[in-house]
C-alpha positions as a Markdown table, in Angstrom:
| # | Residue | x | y | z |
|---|---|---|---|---|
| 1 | Unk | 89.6 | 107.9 | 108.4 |
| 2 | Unk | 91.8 | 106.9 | 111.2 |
| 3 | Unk | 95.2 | 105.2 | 110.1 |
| 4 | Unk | 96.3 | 102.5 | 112.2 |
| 5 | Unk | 100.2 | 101.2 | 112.1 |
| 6 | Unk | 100.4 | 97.6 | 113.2 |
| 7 | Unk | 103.3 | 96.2 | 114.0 |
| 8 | Unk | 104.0 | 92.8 | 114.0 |
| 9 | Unk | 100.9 | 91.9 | 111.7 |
| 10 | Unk | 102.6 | 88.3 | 111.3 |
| 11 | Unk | 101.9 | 86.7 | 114.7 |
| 12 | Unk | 98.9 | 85.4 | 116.2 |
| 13 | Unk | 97.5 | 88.4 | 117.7 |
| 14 | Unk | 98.8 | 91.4 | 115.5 |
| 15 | Unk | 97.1 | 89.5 | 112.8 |
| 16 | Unk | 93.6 | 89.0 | 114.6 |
| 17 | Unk | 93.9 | 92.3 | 115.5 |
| 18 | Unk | 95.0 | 94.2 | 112.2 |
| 19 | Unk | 91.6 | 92.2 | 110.7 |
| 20 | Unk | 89.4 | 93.5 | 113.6 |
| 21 | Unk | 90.6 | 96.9 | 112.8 |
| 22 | Unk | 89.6 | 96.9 | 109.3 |
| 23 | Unk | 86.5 | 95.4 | 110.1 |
| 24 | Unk | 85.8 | 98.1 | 111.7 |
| 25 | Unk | 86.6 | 100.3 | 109.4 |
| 26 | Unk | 89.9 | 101.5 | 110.2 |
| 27 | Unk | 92.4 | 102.1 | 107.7 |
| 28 | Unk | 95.1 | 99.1 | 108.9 |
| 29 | Unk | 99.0 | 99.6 | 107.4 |
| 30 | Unk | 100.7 | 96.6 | 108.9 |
| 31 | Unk | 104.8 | 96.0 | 109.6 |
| 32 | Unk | 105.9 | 92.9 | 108.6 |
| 33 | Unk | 109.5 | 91.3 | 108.2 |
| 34 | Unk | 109.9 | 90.9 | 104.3 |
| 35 | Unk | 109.6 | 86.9 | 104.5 |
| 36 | Unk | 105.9 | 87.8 | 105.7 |
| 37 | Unk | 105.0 | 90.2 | 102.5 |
| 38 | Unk | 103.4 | 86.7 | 100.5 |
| 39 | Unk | 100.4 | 86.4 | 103.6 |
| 40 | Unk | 99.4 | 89.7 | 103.2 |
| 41 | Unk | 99.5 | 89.9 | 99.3 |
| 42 | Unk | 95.7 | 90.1 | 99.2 |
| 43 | Unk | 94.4 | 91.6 | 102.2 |
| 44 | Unk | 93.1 | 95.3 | 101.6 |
| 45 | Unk | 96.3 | 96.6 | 103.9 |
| 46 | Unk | 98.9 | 98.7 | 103.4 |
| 47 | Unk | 101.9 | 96.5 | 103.5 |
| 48 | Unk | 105.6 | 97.8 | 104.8 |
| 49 | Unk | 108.3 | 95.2 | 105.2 |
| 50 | Unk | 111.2 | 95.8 | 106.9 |
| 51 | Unk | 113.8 | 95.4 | 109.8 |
| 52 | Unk | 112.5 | 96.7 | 112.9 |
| 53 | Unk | 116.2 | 97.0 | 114.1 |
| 54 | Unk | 116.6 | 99.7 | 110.9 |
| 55 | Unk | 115.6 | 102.9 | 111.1 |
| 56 | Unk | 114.9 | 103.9 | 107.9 |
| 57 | Unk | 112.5 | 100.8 | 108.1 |
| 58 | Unk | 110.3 | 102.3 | 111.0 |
| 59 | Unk | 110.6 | 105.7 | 109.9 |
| 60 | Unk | 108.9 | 105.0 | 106.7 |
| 61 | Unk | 106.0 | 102.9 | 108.3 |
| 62 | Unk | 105.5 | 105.3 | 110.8 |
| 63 | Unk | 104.7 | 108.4 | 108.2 |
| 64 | Unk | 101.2 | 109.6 | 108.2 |
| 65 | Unk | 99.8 | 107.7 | 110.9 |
| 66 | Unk | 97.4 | 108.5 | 114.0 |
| 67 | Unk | 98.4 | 105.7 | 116.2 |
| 68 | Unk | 100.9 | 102.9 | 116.4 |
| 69 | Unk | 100.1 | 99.3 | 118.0 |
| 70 | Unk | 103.2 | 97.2 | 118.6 |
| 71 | Unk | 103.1 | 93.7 | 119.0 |
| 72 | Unk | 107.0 | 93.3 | 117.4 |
| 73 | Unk | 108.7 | 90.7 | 120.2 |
């Protein structure tokens, strides 16, 4: 199964699109800032909060994944 990083999972359209890529059948790990963890408590995705400014933040979210999609402002 394809992993998909998205970043920015939060806003209007990294959220429609993290949904449309587990709806079809993706497997969706979303980057969120850690004030953002509570909306995504029950959504079948892999959740990484973080900083995008920190590197260790990124780094982590970024391991084992085919493809990134970055929506971070």
């Amino acid at each position: 199964m394809i992993k998909v990083l998205v970043t920015g999972a939060a806003g209007y359209v990294g959220n429609r699109v993290s949904f449309e890529l587990k709806k079809l059948g993706y497997s969706v790990r979303v980057f969120i800032k850690p004030e953002h963890k509570e909306q995504f408590k029950d959504s079948g995705f892999e959740v990484y909060a973080g900083d995008v400014l920190e590197f260790e933040s990124i780094d982590k979210a970024c391991k084992d994944v085919d493809t990134i999609i970055h929506f971070i402002a």
